[in-house]
C-alpha positions as CSV (number, residue, x, y, z in Angstrom):
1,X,0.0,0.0,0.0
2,X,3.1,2.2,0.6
3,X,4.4,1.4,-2.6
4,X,0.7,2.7,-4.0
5,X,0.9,6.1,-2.3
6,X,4.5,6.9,-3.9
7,X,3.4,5.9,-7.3
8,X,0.4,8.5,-7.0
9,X,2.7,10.8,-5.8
10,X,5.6,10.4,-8.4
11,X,3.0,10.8,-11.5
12,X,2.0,13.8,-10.3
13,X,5.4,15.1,-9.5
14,X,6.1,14.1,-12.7
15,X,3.3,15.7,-14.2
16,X,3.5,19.4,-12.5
17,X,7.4,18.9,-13.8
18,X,6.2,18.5,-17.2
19,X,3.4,21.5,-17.1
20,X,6.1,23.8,-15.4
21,X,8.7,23.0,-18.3
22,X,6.1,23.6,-21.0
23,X,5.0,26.6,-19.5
24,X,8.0,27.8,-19.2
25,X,9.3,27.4,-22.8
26,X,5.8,29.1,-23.6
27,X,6.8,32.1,-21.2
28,X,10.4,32.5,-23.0
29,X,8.8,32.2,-26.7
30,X,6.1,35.1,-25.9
31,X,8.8,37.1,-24.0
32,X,11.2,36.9,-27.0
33,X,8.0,37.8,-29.0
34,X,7.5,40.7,-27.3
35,X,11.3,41.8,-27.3
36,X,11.5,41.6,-30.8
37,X,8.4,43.0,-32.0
38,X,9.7,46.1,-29.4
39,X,13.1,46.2,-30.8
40,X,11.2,46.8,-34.6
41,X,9.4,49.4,-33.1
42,X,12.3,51.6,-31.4
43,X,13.8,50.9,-35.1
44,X,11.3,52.4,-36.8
45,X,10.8,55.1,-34.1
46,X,15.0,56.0,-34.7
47,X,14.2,55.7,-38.3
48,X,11.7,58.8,-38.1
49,X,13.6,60.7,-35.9
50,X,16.7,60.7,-38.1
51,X,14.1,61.8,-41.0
52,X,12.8,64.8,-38.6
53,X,16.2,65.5,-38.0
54,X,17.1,66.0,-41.6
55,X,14.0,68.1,-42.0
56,X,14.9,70.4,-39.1
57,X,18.3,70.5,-40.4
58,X,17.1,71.9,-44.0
59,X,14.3,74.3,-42.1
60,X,17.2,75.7,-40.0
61,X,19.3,76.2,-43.5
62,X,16.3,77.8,-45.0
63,X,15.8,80.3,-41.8
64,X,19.4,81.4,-42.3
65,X,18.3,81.9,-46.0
66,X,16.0,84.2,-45.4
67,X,17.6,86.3,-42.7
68,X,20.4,86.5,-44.5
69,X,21.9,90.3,-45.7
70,X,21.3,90.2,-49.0
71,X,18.0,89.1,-48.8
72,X,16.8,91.4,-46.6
73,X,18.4,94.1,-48.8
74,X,16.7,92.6,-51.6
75,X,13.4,92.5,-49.6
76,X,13.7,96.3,-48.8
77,X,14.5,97.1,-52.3
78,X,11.3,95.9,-53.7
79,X,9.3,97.2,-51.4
80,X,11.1,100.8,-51.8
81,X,13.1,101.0,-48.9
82,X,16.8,101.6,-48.8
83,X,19.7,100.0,-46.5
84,X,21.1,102.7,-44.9
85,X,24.5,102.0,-42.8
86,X,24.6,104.7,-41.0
87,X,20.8,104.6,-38.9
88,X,21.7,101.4,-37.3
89,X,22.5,101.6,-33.6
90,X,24.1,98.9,-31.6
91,X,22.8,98.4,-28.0
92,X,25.1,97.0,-25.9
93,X,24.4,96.1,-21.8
């Protein structure tokens, strides 16, 4: 009868071993899943920043474009003004 006991007792030891082994190999496929599926999206997320940075980078050359000397001469000229040298005053603190 003792022998009976620890034969109950082994199958389910046995069985809860095999459960928590399959579980667990389920547990590391979804977490590597999840890890990959995150590492395409911080790709894609360093992708668009390096295209808003390229965008900024041409916006900023286009701001010194237009606050640039000569077009601000050539902005006065058309609209029949005149750059005059000596008017501008330098404030210093």
């Amino acid at each position: 009868m003792a022998r009976r006991k620890k034969a109950k007792f082994e199958k389910k030891i046995i069985t809860l071993t095999i459960i928590t082994t399959c579980f667990v190999f389920v547990s590391i496929l979804f977490f590597k899943a999840q890890l990959s599926s995150i590492n395409i999206e911080v790709e894609k997320l360093k992708k668009d920043v390096t295209k808003q940075e390229k965008v900024n980078e041409s916006l900023t050359m286009k701001v010194n474009e237009l606050i640039s000397l000569e077009n601000m001469q050539l902005v006065a000229a058309s609209n029949g003004l005149e750059y005059n040298n000596n008017n501008i005053i330098v404030i210093q603190k």
